[in-house]
KOLSEZA-451256 format. One record per residue: residue in one letter; y, z, x of N, C-alpha, C in turn. Coordinates in steps of 0.02 Angstrom, whole numbers, plus 50000, padded with zeros to 5 digits. Atoms other than C-alpha are relative to their C-alpha. Layout:
AYZXYZXYZX;...
This chain:
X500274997149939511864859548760499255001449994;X500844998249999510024859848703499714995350020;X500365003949968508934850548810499345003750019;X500904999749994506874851548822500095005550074;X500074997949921507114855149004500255007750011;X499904991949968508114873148984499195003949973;X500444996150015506714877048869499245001150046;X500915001949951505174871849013500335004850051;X500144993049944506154883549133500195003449983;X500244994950021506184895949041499395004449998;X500854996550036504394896348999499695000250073;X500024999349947504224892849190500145006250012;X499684994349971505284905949235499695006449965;X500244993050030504544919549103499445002150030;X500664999449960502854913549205499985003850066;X499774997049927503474920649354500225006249985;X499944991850029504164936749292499425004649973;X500424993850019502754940449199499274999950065;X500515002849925501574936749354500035007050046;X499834996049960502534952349429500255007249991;X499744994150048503204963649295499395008950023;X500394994749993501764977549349499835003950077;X500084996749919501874978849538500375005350008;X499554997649962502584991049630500134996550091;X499875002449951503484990749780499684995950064;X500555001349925501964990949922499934995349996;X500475006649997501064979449835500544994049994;X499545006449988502564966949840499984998250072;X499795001949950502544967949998499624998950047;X500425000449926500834968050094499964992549983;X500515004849979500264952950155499415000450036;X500864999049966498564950850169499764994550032;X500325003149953497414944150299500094990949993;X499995005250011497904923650298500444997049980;X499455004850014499454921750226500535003550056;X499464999249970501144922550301500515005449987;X499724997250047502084929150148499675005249948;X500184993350067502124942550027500144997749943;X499565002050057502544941949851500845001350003;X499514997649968504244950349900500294992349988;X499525006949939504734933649994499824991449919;X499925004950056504034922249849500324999849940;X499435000950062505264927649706500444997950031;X499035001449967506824926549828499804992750022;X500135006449998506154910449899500054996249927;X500035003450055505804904249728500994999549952;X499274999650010507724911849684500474994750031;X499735005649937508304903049841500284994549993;X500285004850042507604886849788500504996149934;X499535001750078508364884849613500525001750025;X499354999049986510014891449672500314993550025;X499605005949945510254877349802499824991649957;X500015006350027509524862949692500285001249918;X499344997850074510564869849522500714997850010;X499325000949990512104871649607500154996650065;X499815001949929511984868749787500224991650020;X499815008049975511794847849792500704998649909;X499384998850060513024850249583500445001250038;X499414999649969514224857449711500625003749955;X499584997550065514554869549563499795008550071;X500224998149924514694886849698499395005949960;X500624995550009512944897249715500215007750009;X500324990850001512484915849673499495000550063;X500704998149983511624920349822500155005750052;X499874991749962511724939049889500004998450094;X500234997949916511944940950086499595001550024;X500464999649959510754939450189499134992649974;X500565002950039509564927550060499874995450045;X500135003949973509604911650181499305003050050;X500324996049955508954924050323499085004549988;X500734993850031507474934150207499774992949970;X500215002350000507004919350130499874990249979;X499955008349976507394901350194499284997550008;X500475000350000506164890450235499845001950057;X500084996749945505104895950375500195008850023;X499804991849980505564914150366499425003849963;X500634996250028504444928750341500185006350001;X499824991150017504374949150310499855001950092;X500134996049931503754951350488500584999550043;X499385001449914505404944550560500725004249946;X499624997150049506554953050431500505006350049;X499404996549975508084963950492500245004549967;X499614994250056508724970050349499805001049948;X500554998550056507984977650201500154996649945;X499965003350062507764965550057499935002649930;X499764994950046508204969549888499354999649964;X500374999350026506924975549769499764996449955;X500415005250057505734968149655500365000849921;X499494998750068506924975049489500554996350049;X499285002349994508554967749586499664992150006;X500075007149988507494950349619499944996949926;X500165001250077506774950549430500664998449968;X499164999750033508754953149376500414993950005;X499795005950007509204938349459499654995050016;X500335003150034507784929749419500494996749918;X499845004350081508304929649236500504997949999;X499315002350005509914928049254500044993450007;X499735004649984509894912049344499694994649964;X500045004050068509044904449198500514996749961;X499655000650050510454907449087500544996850027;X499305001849982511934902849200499654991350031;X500635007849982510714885449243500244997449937;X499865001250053510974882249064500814998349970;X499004999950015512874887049061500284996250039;X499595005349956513574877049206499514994650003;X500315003449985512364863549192499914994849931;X500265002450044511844858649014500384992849968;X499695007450023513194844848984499924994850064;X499975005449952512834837649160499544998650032;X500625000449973511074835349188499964992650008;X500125008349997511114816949196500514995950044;X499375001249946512864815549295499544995150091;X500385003249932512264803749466500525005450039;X499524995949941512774816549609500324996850060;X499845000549935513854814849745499834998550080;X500394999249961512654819649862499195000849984;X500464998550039511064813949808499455002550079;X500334994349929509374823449936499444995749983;X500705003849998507954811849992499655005350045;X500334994749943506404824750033499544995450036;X500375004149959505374821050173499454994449990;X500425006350049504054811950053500234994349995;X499725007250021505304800050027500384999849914;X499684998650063505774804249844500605002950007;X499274999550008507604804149807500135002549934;X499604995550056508444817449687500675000450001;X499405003250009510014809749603500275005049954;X499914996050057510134820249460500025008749985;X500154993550014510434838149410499305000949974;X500525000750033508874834149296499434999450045;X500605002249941507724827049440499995005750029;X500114995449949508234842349559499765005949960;X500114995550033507874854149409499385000249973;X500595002950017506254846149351499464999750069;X500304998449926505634846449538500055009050015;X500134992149991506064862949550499325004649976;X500654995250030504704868549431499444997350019;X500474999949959503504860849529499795005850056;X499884995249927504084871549676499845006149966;X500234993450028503924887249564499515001249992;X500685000350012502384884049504499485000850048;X500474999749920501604882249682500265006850014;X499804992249993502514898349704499335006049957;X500254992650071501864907749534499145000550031;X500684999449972500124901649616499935005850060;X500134997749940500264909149780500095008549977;X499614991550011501134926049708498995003849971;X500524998150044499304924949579499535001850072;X500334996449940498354924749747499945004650029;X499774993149943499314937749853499665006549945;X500434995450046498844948649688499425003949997;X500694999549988497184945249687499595003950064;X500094998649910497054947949887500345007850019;X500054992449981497834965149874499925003549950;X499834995950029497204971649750499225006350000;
């Protein structure tokens, strides 16, 4: 079960935790002048994300708390929000977590051709647990950026 790839999101994923490990609440949550989003909305998005391309197209079934589609799908934001999203310690929690269980239901079948493989609008087709997991840390990464911004911008 050891493959390169748990260890890159890991080191991904630690990038993102430690990006956030010092906020408090507020500052998770203003958005400042230009963006859309908060940091708040970019861990659970980034949670989101990996959930649905881990397990969601694996068709192995997803961890994802009530309400997560709604707080942060794509296109969704804090200004349209309903119900109070969970905290920056309950996002961090399953943050790490979904590292480890990525690893556990996944590590013998990263190469498996899926069922249902997902062509994104680019045109690039993700066949593989490996491809959708290796794309993912793209997507984080553009995340961990934006979170470094919002930072910067309120601080």
């Amino acid at each position: 079960m050891s493959d390169y790839l748990f260890d890159q999101l890991r080191i991904v994923r630690n990038n993102t935790t430690a990006a956030v490990k010092d906020l408090s609440e507020s500052q998770a949550d203003n958005v400042p002048s230009g963006f859309n989003n908060n940091i708040r909305w970019n861990l659970g998005h980034v949670y989101l994300v990996q959930e649905r391309f881990a397990f969601g197209f694996t068709e192995i079934p997803m961890q994802l708390p009530e309400g997560f589609m709604d707080l942060f799908g794509k296109d969704t934001k804090p200004s349209d929000w309903k119900v109070q999203p969970p905290t920056v310690a309950e996002l961090l929690r399953l943050l790490e977590d979904q590292t480890k269980r990525i690893q556990e239901k996944l590590g013998n079948r990263l190469d498996e051709v899926l069922a249902k493989p997902w062509t994104m609008p680019s045109g690039l087709t993700l066949k593989t647990a490996r491809e959708f997991l290796t794309f993912s840390m793209y997507h984080e990464g553009m995340h961990v950026q934006t979170i470094k911004m919002l930072k910067k911008f309120s601080a």
